[in-house]
N, C-alpha and C positions, 0 to 999 in steps of 0.2 A: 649906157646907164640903166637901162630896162633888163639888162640881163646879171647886174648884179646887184640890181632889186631885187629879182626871181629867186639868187641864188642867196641872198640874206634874208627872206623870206621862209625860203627852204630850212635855215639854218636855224630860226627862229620858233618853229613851229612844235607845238610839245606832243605833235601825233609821234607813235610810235615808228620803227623806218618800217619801210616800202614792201609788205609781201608776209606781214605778218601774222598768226594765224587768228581771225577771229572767232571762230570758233572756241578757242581759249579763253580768249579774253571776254568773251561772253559769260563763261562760267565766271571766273575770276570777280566779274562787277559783280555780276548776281550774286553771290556768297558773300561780298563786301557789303552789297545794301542790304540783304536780309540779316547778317550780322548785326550792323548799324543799328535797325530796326528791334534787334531781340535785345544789344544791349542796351536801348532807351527802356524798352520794357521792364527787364531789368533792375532799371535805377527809378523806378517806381516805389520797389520797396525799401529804398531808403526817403523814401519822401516822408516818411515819419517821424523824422531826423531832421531831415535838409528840404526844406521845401525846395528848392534850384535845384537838386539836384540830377534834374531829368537834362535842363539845360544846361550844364556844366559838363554833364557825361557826353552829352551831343557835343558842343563844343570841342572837347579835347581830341571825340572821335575823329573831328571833320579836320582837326589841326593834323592827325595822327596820315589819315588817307591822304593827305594834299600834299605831306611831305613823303609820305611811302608812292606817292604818283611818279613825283619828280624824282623819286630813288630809281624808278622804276624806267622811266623815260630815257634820265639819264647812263644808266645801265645798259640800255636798250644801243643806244649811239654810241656809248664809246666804247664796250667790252670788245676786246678781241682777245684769244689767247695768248696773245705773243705781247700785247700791253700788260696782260694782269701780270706775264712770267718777268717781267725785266721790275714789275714793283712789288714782286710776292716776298721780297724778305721785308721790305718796309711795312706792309699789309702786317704781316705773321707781327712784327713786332708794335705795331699797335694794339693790335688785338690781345696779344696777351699782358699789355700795360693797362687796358682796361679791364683784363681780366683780374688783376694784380690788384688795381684799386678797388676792388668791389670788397676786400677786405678790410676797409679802411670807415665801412659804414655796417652801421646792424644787420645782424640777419630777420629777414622776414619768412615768420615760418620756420624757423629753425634752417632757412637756406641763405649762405652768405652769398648772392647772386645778382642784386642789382647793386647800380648808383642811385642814391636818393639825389634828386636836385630840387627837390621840394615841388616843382610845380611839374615834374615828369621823372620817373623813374625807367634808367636804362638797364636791360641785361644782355650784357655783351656776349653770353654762351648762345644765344638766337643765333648770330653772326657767326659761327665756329662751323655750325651746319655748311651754309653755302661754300664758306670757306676750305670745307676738306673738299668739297667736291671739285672747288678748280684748283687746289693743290693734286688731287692726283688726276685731273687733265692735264696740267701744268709737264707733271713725269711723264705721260704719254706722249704729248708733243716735241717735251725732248727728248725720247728713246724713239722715235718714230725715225727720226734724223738716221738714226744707226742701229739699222733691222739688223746688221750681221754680229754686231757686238755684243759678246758674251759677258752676259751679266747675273747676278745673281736676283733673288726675288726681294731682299732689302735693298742691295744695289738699286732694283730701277720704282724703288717707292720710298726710297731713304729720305725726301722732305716730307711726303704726309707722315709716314714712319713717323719721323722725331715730334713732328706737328701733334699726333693722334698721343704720344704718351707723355707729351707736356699739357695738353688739354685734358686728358683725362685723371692724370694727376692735379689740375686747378680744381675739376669739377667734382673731384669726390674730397677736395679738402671743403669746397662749395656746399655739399652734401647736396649736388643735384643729379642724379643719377637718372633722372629721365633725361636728361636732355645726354648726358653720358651716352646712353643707351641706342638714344637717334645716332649720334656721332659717330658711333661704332659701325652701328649698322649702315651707315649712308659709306663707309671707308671701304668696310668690305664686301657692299656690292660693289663700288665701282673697281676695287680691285680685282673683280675677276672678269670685267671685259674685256681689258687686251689683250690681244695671243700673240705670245711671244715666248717661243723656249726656253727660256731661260726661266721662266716664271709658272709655268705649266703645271708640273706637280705640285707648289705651293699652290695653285688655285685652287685643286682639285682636296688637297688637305681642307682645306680652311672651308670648303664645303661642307664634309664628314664631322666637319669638329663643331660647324653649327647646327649644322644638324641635334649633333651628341649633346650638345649642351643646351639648346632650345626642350626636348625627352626628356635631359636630366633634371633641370630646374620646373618642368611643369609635375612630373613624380613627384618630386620634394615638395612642391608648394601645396599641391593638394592632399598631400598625405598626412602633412601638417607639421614635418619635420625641420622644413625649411624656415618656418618663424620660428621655431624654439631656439636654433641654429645663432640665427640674426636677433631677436631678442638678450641672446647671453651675451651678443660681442658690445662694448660701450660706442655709441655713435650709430650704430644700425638699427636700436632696437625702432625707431618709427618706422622700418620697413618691414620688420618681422609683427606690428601691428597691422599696417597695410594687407598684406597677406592674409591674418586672420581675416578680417574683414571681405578676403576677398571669397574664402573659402566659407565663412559664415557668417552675412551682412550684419547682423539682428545681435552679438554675439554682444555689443555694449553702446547701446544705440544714445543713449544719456553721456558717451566718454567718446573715445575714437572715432568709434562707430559711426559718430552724429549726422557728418556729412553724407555717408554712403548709403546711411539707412534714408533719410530724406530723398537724396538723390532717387533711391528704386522706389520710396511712397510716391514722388511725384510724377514720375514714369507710368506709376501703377494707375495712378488717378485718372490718367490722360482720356482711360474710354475708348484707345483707339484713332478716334478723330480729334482727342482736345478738347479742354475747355475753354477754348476762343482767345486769340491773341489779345494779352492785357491781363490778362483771369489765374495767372499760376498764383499759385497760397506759400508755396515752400519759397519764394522770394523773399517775402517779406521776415528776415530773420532764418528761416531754418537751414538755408544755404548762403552761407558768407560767401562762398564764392561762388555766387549767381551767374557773374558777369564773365566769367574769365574759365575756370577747371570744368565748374558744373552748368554751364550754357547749357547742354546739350538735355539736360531735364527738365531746362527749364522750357525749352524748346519742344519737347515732346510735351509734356503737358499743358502747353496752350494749345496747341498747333498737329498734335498726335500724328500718323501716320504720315501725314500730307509734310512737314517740317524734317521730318526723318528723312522723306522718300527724296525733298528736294535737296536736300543737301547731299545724300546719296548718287543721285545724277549729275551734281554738280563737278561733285571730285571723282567720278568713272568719267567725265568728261575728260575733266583733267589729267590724269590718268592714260584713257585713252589715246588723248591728243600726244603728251609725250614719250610713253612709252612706244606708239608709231612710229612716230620722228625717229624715232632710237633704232628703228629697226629700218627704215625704210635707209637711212644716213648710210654709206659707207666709211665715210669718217670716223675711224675711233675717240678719236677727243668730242666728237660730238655726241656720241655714245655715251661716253661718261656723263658729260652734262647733264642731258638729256636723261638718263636713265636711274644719274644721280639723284636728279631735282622731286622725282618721281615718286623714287623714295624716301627721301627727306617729307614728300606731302603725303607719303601710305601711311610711315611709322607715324608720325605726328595724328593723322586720322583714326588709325588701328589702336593705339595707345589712350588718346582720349576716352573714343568710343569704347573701349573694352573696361576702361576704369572706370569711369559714367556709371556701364550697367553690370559690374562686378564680376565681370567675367575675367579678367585681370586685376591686378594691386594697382591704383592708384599713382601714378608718378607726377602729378601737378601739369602733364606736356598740357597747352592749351589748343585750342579747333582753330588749326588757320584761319585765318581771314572770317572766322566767325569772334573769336574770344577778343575782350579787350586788349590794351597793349600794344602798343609802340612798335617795342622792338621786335614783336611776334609778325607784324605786318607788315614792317620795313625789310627784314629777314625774306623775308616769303616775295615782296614784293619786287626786290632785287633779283630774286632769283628767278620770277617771271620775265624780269626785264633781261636777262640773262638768256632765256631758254628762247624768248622770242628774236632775238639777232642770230641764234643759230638755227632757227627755223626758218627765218626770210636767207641766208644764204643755203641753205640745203635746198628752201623751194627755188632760187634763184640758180644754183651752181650743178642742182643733180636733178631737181624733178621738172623744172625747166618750163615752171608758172608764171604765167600772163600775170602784174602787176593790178590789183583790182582799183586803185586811185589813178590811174595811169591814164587821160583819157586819150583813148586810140584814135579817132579823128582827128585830135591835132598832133599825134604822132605819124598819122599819115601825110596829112598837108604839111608838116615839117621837111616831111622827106624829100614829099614830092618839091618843096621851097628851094630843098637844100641840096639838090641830087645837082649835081657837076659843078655845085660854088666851092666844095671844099672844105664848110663846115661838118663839123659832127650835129647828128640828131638827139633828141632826146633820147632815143632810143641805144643807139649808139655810146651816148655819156653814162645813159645806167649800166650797159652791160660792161662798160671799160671801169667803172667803180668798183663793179665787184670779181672784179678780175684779181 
C-alpha cells in the first residue's frame, strides 16, 4: 500500500520531471513576473476609463500563467517524439480548423488572426511556431530509421513541406506577416541540421539564398524603394507605411507614425536609468499598445537601462541554456528541438526589439513572456515544457547527472535494504525508466 502511495503521489505532483534544468526555468519565472508587473503598470493608464482596470488586467494575467503552467507541466510528462509522430496529422488538422475559423470573426488591426470569445481572445498562428518545429523533428526521426535511403530534399521534409505552404498561405490571406516571418525562419533553421546526402546541397542553397534576400530586402528598404514597391500593390500598403517609418520615424507622427514616434519619445525620456516603475507618460493614451507590441518602451522609460539590461540576461540565459543542449546532444531530433525553440525565442526577441526602437518595420510580433496575451504564453510555454523533457533525457542518457531532488541517503540505505532480497532500488527504477 505504501508503495503505491509513493507512486500516485509521484504521478500527482505538478513539479516538472526529474533532472531538469533550472537554470532555465529561473529565467523563464523571472521575465513572467516582471512581465506581470510591467503589464499591471501598464493598465494604470486606462484607469482613466476603468477604474478595475489594474485588477481585471491582473486577473486575466494570473488565469493566463496558471493555464500556460499546466501547458507546460503537462508538455513536460507527456512529449515524446514518437507520441507527437503517431498524433501529428490529427494535431496539423486542428490547427488549421482553428486557423480556418479566425475568419469567421473581425479583423483587429486590419489582421484576421484571432477567435473573439469575448471574455478571451485566441490566436492560433502562436501555435504554428512550436508546431513546425516538431513537424521537422518529427521527418528526422523518421529518416533516421533509414540512413541508407536515397532520398530527395522534399522527400525527407515533405510533411513540414506541405505544413509551411498551407500556413503560410492562411497567414498572408490573415495579413500576419510577422508571425509568417518567425514561421519561416524557425522551418529553415531546423532544416539545415540534419546531415544527410540526400539533402546536402539543398542545405547549402538555402543558406546563399537567405543570405541574398536578407542584403536584398535591407537595400530596398532603406533606399526607400521598397515602400513605394508595397504601397502600389492593394493589401500591403500598411507594410510599405511601416517601412517608412522605419527609415524615418518623425515622417507623420499625428497619422501612421503615431505609435513609433511615441514609442522613440518614451525611450528618449528614460534618462538612461528611468523615470521610476509607475511614472511612464506615453501609457496613458499615446501607446494603444502599451501592454502588448510596445511594452518594451514602456519599459525603458520607467526602468531605463536596468529593464533593458534585465531582460537582456534573461533571454542570453535562455539562449544560452538551449543552444548548449543543442550542441552538447548528439541526438539530432533533439537538435532540432532544441535549436528550433531558440530560435522561435531570438526572432520573436530580435523582431519586437528592433520594431520598438525603429531599427526595423514593425510586425505586431509581441516580447515572450513579457507582452500580454494568452496564446503568446501558452505558445512559448509549451514549448519550454517541451525543451525541458529533452534536456532531463540528454542530462539522464548522455551527460550522465546526478538527479538534484533525488535524496542520496535514502538511495543508499535502499540499496544497502535491498542488496540480495531481489527488489529494484530507486535508483535502479529511474535508470530502467529512462531506458
Amino acid at each position: 500500500m505504501q508503495k503505491a502511495t509513493g507512486k500516485q503521489r509521484e504521478k500527482l505532483t505538478l513539479k516538472l520531471h526529474s533532472g531538469y534544468d533550472r537554470g532555465l526555468m529561473a529565467a523563464v519565472w523571472i521575465l513572467i513576473i516582471f512581465g506581470t508587473c510591467m503589464i499591471a503598470s501598464t493598465a494604470v493608464g486606462q484607469t482613466t476609463s476603468n477604474a478595475r482596470a489594474v485588477l481585471v488586467t491582473l486577473g486575466k494575467q494570473m488565469v493566463f500563467i496558471l493555464i500556460s503552467y499546466l501547458a507546460m507541466w503537462g508538455m513536460n510528462r507527456w512529449f515524446t517524439i514518437q507520441r507527437f509522430s503517431s498524433l501529428k496529422w490529427l494535431i496539423i488538422g486542428v490547427y488549421f480548423l482553428l486557423m480556418a475559423l479566425c475568419f469567421a470573426f473581425p479583423a483587429v488591426n486590419g489582421s484576421q488572426a484571432w477567435i473573439n470569445l469575448r471574455v478571451m481572445t485566441i490566436q492560433p498562428s502562436e501555435f504554428g511556431k512550436p508546431l513546425m518545429i516538431l513537424l521537422v523533428a518529427s521527418s528526422v526521426w523518421t529518416m533516421r530509421r533509414h540512413p541508407h535511403l536515397k532520398v530527395t530534399y522534399g522527400q525527407y521534409f515533405r510533411i513540414p513541406l506541405l505544413f509551411l505552404l498551407v500556413d503560410v498561405l492562411l497567414l498572408v490571406m490573415q495579413r500576419d506577416f510577422g508571425t509568417m516571418t518567425i514561421t519561416v525562419g524557425i522551418y529553415l533553421l531546423c532544416a539545415t541540421i540534419p546531415d544527410h546526402r540526400g539533402i546536402r546541397k539543398w542545405q547549402r542553397n538555402t543558406l546563399l539564398a537567405i543570405a541574398l534576400v536578407v542584403i536584398t530586402v535591407a537595400v530596398l528598404m532603406y533606399s526607400g524603394v521598397l515602400a513605394q514597391i508595397l504601397e502600389s500593390i492593394p493589401g500591403l500598403h500598411h507594410i510599405g507605411v511601416r517601412i517608412e517609418n522605419t527609415v524615418n520615424p518623425y515622417t507623420d507622427i499625428y497619422g501612421d507614425g503615431y505609435q513609433p514616434a511615441n514609442a522613440l519619445y518614451g525611450i528618449g525620456s528614460s534618462n538612461i536609468l528611468g523615470r521610476g516603475f509607475g511614472n511612464s507618460a506615453r501609457k496613458y493614451g499615446y501607446l494603444t499598445q502599451a501592454d502588448n507590441d510596445y511594452i518594451l518602451a514602456v519599459i525603458i522609460e520607467e526602468l531605463g537601462i536596468f529593464g533593458l539590461g534585465l531582460l537582456v540576461a534573461c533571454y542570453g540565459v535562455i539562449e544560452y541554456k538551449l543552444f548548449g543542449y543543442a550542441l552538447k546532444t548528439r541526438d539530432t531530433v533533439n537538435k532540432v528541438i532544441l535549436a528550433g525553440t531558440g530560435t522561435y525565442f531570438f526572432l520573436h526577441f530580435l523582431l519586437n526589439v528592433g520594431g520598438v526602437s525603429g531599427l526595423i518595420p514593425m510586425t505586431g510580433i509581441p516580447l515572450l513572456f513579457i507582452s500580454s496575451g494568452g496564446s503568446s504564453l501558452l505558445a512559448a510555454s509549451v514549448s519550454i515544457g517541451m525543451c525541458q523533457q529533452v534536456i532531463s533525457r540528454i542530462r539522464h542518457r548522455e551527460l550522465n547527472r546526478r538527479v538534484p531532488e533525488v535524496e542520496f541517503t535514502q538511495i543508499r540505505i535502499g540499496e544497502q535494504a535491498a542488496a540480495g532480497s531481489g527488489y529494484e532500488t530507486r535508483k535502479e527504477r529511474r535508470d530502467r525508466r529512462w531506458q
